[in-house]
Kinemage of the C-alpha trace (Angstrom):
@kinemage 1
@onewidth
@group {chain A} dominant
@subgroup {mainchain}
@vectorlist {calphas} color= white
{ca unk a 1} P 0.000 0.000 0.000
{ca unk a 2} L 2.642 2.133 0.737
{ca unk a 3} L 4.088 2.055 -2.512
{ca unk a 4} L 1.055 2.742 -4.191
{ca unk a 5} L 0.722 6.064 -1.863
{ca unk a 6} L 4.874 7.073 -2.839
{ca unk a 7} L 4.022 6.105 -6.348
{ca unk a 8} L 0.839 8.796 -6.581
{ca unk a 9} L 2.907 11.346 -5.126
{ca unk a 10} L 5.311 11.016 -7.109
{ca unk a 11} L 3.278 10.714 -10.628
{ca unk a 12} L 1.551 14.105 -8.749
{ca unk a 13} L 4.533 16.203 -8.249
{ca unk a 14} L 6.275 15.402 -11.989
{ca unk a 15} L 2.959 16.261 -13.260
{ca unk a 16} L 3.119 19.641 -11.118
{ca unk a 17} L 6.613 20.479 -12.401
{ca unk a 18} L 6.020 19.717 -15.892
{ca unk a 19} L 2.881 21.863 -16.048
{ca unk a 20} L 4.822 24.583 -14.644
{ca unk a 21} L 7.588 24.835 -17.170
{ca unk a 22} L 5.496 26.496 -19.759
{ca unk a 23} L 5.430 25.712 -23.558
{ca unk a 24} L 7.666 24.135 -25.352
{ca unk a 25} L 10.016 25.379 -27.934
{ca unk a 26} L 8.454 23.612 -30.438
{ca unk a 27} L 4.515 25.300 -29.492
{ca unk a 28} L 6.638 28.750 -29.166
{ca unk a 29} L 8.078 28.132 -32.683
{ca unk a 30} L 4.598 26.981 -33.823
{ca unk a 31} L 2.730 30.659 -32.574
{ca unk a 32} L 5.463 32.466 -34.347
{ca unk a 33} L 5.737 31.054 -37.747
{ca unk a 34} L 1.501 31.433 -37.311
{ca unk a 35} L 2.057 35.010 -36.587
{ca unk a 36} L 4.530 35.372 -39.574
{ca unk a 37} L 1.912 33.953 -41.357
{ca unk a 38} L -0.467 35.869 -40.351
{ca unk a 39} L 0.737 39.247 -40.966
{ca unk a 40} L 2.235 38.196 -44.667
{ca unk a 41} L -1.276 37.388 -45.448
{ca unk a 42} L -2.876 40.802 -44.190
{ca unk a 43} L 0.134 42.313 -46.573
{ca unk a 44} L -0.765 40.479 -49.166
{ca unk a 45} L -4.023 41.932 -49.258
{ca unk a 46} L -5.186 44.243 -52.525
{ca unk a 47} L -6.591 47.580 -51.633
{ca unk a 48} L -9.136 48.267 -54.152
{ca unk a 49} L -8.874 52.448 -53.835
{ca unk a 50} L -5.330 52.327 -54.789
{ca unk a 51} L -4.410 48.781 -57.115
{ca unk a 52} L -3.630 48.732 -60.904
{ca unk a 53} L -6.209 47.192 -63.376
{ca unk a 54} L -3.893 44.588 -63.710
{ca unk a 55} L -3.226 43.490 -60.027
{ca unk a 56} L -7.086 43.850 -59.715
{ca unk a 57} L -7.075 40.830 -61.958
{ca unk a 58} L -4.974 38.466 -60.750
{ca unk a 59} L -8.061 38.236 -58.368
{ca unk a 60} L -10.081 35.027 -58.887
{ca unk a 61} L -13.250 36.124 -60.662
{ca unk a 62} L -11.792 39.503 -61.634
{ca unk a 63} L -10.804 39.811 -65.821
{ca unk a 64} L -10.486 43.623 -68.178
{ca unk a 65} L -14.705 44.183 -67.466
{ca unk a 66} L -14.534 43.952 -63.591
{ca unk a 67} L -11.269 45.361 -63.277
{ca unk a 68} L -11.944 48.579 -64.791
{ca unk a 69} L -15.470 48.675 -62.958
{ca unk a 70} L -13.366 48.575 -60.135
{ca unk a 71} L -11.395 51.161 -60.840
{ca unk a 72} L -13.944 53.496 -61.972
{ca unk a 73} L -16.460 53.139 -59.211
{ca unk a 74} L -13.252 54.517 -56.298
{ca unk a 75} L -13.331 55.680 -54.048
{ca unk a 76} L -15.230 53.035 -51.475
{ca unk a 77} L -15.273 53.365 -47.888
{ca unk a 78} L -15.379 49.117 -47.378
{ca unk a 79} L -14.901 46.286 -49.605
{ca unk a 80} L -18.266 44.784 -49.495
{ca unk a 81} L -19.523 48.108 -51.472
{ca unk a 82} L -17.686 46.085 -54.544
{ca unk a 83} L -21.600 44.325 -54.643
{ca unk a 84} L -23.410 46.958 -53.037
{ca unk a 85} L -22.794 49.392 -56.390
{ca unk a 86} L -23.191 46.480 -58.312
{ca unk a 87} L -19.649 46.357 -59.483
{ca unk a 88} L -19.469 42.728 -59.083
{ca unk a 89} L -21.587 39.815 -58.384
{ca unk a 90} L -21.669 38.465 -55.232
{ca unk a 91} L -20.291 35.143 -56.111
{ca unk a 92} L -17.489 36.549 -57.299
{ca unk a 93} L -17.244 38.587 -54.109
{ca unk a 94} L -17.416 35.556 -51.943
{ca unk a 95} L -14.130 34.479 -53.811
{ca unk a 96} L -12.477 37.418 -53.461
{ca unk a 97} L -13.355 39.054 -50.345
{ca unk a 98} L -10.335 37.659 -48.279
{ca unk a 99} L -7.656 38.729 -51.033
{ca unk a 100} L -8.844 42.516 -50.734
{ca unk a 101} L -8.976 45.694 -48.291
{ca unk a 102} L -10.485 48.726 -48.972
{ca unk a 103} L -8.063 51.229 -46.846
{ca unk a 104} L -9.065 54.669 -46.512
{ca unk a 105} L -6.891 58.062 -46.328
């Protein structure tokens, strides 16, 4: 019995110690390369007040037509007014709307 009793305390104390220690190079490593990730993506991002035609259409969805509808509808205060002016279709909005930003001065 009484090394069943040593044996719990002692499977309850690594447990305390190991909790402890914090995270692991390898989840601290993870976080960061996520975070890296993260804000290459939100540079990434097209701002439809300020992009060429042409980097307007290397959007899915987006060919000469949209492009210059686009371009000619500026300035717009968010992106989703792309399919509120009835520049573009909604399903074409759907495709894009993670790709763009409509940034304001």
């Amino acid at each position: 019995m009484r090394l069943f009793s040593a044996l719990g305390v002692l499977v309850l104390g690594l447990s305390l110690a190991f909790a402890q220690k914090g995270p692991t190079k390898g989840a601290v490593k993870d976080a960061s390369a996520t975070a890296k990730k993260a804000a290459a993506a939100a540079t990434d991002l097209i701002d439809i007040n300020t992009a060429s035609a042409d980097a307007l259409r290397t959007l899915p969805g987006i060919g000469e037509a949209y492009s210059q509808k686009i371009v000619k509808g500026r300035p717009y205060r968010a992106k989703n007014e792309l399919v509120q002016k009835n520049i573009i279709p909604e399903a074409t909005y759907d495709k894009i709307k993670d790709k763009i930003i409509a940034k304001q001065k």
